[in-house]
N, C-alpha and C positions, 0 to 999 in steps of 0.2 A: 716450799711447804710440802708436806709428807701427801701422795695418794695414796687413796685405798680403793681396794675392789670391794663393793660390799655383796653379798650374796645370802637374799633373804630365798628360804622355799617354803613353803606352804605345799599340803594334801592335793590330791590328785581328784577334785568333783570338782565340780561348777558352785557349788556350791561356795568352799575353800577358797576358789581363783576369785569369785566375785565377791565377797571380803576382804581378800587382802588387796584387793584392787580399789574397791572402795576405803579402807583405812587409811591408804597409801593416798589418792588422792583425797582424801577429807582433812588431811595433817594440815595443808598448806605449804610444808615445805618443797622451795622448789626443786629440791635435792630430788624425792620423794615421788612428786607428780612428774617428775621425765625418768623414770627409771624404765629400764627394759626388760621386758619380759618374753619366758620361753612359753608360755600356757599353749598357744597353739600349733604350737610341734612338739606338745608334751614332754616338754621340760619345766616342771613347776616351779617356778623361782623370779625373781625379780633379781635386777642386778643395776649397782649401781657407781659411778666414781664419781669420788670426792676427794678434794683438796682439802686437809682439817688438821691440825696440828698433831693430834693422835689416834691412838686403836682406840682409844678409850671415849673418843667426842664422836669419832665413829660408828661406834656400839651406842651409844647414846643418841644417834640421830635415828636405829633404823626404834620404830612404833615396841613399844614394851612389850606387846602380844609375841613377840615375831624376833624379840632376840636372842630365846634359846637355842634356834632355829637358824640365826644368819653366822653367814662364814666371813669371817673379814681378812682380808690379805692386803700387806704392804705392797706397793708397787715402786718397781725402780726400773730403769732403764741400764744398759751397757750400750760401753763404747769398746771398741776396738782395744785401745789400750788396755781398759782393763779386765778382756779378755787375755789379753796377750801377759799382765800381773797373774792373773788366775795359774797358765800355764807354768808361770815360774814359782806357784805356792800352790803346789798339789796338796788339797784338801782343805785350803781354804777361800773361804765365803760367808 
């Protein structure tokens, strides 16, 4: 099944962080309530991975307020091998 990096950010006040922090945990989702945040080494953003069939159940889990706002990214891993296909197909990926 597909991950995603989800990366919501929200404004830089106390105000802003204790909203989306409250939102966040008021959802229920467990996705949601363990996500990780940068607030106190002033990085405003919450971050999260999820397992979800798409970009698009992804966009749809993070809070409606908050999705113009979050960045979502596929996640994949490599192997050796197909480092070593990479080398033999310069420019693609």
């Amino acid at each position: 099944m597909p991950r995603f990096l989800i990366e919501v950010a929200h404004d830089a006040t106390t105000e802003a962080c204790t909203h989306a922090i409250d939102v966040f945990l008021r959802t229920g989702s467990h996705f949601l309530t363990h996500a990780d945040w940068g607030c106190k080494d002033g990085d405003h953003k919450a971050w999260i991975i999820v397992e979800l069939d798409s970009k698009h159940e992804a966009q749809n889990l993070v809070p409606a307020d908050f999705r113009p706002r979050a960045h979502i990214v596929q996640l994949n891993t490599f192997t050796t091998q197909d480092v070593a296909d990479l080398h033999r197909r310069p420019g693609a990926h």
